[in-house]
C-alpha positions in Angstrom: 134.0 96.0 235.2 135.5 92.9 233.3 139.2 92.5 233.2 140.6 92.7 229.0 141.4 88.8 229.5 137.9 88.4 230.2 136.6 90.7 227.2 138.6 89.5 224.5 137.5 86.0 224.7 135.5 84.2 222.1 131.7 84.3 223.1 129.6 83.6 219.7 125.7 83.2 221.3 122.1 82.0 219.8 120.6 85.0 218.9 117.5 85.1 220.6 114.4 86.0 219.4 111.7 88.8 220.0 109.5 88.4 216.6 106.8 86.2 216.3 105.1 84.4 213.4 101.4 86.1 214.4 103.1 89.6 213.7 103.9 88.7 210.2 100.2 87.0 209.4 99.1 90.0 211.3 100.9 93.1 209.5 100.0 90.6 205.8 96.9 91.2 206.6 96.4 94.5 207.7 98.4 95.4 205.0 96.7 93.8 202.4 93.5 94.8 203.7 94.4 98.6 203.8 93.3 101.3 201.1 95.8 102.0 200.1 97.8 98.5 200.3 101.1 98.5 202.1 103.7 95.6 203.1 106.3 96.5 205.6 109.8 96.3 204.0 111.1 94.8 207.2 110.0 91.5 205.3 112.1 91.7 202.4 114.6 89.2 204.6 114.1 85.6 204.1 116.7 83.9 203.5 116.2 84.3 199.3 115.6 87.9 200.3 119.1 88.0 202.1 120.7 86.9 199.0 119.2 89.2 196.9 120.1 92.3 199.1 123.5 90.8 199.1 123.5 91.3 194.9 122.3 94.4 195.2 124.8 95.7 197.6 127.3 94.6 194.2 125.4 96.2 191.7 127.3 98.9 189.6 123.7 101.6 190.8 123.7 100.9 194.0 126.2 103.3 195.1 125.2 103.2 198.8 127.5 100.6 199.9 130.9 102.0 198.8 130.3 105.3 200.0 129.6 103.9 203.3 132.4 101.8 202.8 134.9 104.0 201.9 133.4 106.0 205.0 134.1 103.5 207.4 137.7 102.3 205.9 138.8 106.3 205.8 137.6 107.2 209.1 138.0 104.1 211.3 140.9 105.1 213.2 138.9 108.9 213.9 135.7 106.7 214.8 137.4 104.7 217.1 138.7 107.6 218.7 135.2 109.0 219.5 133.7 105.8 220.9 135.9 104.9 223.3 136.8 108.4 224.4 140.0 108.4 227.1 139.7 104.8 227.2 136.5 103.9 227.9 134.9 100.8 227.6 131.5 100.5 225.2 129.1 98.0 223.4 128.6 98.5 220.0 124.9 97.4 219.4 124.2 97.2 215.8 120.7 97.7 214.9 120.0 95.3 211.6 123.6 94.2 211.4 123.2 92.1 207.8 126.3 90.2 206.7 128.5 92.8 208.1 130.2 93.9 205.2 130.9 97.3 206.4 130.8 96.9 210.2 133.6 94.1 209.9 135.8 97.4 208.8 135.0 99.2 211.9 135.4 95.4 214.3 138.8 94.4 212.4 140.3 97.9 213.6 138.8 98.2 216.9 140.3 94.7 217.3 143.4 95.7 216.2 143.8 98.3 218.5 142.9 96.4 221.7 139.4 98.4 221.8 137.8 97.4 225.2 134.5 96.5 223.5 131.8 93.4 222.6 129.6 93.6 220.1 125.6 92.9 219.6 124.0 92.6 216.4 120.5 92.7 215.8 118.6 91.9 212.7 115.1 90.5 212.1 116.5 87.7 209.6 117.5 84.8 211.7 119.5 83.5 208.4 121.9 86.4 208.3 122.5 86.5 211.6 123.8 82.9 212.0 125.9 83.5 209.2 127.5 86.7 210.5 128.4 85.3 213.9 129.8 82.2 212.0 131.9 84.4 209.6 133.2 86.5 213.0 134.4 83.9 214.7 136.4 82.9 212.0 137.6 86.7 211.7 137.7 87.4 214.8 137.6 84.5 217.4 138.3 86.5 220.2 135.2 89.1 220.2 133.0 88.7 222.4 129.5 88.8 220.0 125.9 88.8 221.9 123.5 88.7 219.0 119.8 88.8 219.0 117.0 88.4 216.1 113.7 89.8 216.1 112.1 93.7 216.8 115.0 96.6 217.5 113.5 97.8 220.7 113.1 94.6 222.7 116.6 93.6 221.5 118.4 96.9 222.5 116.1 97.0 225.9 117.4 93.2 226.3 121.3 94.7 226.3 122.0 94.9 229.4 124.2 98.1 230.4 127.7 97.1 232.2 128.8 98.9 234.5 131.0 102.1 233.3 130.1 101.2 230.2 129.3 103.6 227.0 126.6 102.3 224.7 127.5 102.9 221.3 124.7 102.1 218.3 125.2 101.7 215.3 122.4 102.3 212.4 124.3 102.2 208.8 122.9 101.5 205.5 120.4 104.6 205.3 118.2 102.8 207.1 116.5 105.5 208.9 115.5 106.2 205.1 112.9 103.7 205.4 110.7 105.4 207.5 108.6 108.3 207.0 109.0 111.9 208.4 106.8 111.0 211.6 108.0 107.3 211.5 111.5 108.9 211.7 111.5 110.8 214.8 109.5 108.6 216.4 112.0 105.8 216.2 115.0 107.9 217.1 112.9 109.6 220.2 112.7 105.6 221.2 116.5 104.8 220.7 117.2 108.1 222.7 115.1 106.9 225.9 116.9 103.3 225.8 120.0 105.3 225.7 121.9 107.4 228.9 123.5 110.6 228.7 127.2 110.6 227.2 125.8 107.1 224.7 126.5 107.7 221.2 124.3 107.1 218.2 126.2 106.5 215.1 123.9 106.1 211.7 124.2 106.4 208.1 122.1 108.6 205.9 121.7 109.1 202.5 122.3 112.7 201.2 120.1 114.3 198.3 122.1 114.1 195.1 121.2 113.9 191.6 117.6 112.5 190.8 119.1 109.6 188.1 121.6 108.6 190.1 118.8 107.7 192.9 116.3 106.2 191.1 118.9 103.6 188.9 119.9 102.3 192.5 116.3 101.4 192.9 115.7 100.2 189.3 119.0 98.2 188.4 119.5 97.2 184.8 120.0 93.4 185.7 116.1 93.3 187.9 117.5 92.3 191.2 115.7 94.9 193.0 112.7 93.9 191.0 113.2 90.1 192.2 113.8 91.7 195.6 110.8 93.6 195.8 108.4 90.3 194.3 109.8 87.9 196.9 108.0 89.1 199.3 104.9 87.8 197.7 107.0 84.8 196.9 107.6 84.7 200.7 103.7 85.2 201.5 103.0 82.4 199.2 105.3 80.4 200.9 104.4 80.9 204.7 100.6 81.8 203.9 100.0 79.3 201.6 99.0 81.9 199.2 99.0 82.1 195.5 100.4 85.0 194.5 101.0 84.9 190.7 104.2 87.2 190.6 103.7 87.5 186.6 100.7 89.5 187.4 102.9 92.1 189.6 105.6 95.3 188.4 108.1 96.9 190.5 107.5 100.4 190.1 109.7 103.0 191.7 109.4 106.9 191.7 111.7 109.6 193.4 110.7 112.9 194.6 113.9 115.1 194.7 111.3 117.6 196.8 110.5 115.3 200.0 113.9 113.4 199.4 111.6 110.2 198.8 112.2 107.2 196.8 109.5 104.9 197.0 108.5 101.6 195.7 105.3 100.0 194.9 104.2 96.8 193.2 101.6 97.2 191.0 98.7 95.0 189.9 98.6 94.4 185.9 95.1 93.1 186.2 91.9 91.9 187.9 92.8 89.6 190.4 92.1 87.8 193.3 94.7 86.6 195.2 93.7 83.7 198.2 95.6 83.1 201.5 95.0 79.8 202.4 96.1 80.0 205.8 94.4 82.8 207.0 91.5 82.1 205.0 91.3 85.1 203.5 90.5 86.4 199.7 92.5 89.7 198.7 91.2 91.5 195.7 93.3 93.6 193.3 92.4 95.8 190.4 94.0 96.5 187.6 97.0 99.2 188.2 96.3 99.2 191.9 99.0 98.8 193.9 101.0 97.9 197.4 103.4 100.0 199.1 106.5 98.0 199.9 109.2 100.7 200.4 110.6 103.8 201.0 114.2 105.1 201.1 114.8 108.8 201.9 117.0 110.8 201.4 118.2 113.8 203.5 120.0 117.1 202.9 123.0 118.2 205.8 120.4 120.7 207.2 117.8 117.9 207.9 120.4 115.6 209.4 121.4 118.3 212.2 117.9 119.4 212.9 116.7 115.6 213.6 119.0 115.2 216.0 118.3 118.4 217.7 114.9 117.2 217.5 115.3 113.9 218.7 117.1 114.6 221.6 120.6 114.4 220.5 123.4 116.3 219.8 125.3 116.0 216.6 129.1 115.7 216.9 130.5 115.0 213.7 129.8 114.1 210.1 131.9 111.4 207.9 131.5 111.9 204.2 132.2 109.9 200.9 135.0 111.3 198.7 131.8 112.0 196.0 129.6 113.4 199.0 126.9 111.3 198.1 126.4 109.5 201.8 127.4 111.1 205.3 127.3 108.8 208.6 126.9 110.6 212.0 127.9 110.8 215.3 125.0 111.6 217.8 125.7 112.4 221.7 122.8 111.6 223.8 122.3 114.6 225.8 
């Protein structure tokens, strides 16, 4: 075990890398290829994309961020308390980390209180990485940060466990909304078997809540999540040499208060073919057809506690909003 001294000072790394540029070309194209189409939102982040999700974050619909905000800024004390348990050192592995906003909340206080703890973000956007660990080390220049860009899995099996160490993972955001039902437990059944017993799981879900008030966060007044939602065909364009015409394309979303689903498509407005230079490959598009490029579920209290019986976890506690629009919860690896 490392001495505080050693722990507390400033260790900023290159985050190192576990996606490749064939993986993109090659989930484009199967994609594109499939009936029906389908883009993986994991592609959203460019760097233009990273902007973009950073307007949205400040939009006056998208209510996600202050809950979880005000979760974290309420509760940080009380979530401190349950990660480092009668003293005990942990590393707080954030799985797509972003800018930080909210997880700075959690860092500044665990700082503050002489937490015996490093952190590791992980996030597919080599952009927002960079400028996270730039931004903490002038916050914070005496956490130790590990970060690492590219695929979840690789990047959490790549932490290497110290020894008496708790592993504490961090999922915020409603990210887990992103994936379907199967999709789901699948990916929390893999975070479980990277994790030991007595780790903790720590993720943010979105509760069910009036219908309006979902789909407006998906369908701002302004059309940033519109521009969001295009620039990934901006960004195919760009790395593909394609020639997507985005005129030709509307961002369409729907919500299903039944399945808890809010999903989001672009849609064809005519007869098209679009050409990928690169991969020398012709797309073709009717009119009104579409591509899958999202999906953002959200969950009721009952759901939450049976996946993580289900998964393999235990749930300790919930955090809620003052409006009880967003929960984030504890898991114990059993």
């Amino acid at each position: 075990m490392e001495s505080s001294e050693n722990i507390t000072m400033q260790k900023i790394s290159k985050p190192k890398k576990f996606t490749t540029k064939e993986e993109f070309v090659r989930d484009v194209l199967i994609g594109l290829q499939s009936n029906p189409k389908k883009l993986s939102s994991k592609y959203f982040y460019d760097e233009k994309g990273d902007k973009l999700f950073q307007e949205i974050m400040n939009l006056e619909e998208y209510y996600l961020t202050n809950c979880e905000y005000e979760i974290l800024n309420t509760h940080k004390s009380a979530i401190l308390e349950l990660f480092e348990s009668n003293n005990r050192p942990f590393q707080l592995i954030e799985l797509g980390a972003g800018d930080g906003l909210k997880t700075k909340v959690l860092l500044q206080e665990f700082s503050n209180n002489k937490a015996h703890f490093e952190y590791s973000p992980i996030d597919i956007s080599p952009h927002v990485l960079q400028t996270l660990t730039n931004d903490l080390q002038q916050l914070l220049p005496n956490l130790k940060v590990k970060s690492f860009q590219g695929d979840y899995f690789k990047a959490l099996a790549a932490t290497k466990r110290q020894n008496g160490w708790r592993k504490v993972v961090l999922f915020l955001g409603s990210n887990i909304g992103n994936f379907s039902i199967e999709q789901t437990h699948n990916f929390l059944t893999k975070i479980k078997d990277l994790l030991s017993p007595g780790d903790l799981l720590f993720i943010g879900f979105d509760l069910k809540k009036e219908p309006e008030v979902i789909l407006s966060a998906y369908n701002d007044k302004k059309g940033v999540t519109r521009a969001f939602n295009l620039n990934l065909l901006s960004r195919i364009n760009a790395e593909l040499d394609g020639n997507f015409d985005l005129n030709k394309f509307e961002h369409y979303p729907v919500y299903d208060p039944q399945s808890g689903e809010c999903r989001s498509y672009l849609v064809s407005k005519e007869n098209q073919q679009v050409r990928l230079e690169a991969l020398e490959e012709t797309i073709s598009f009717h009119k009104w057809e579409s591509i899958h490029t999202e999906i953002s579920r959200k969950f009721s209290t009952k759901e939450i506690h049976e996946l993580a019986e289900r998964s393999g976890f235990k749930l300790l506690e919930n955090f809620y909003d003052s409006k009880g629009f967003f929960v984030d919860s504890v898991w114990l690896k059993k």
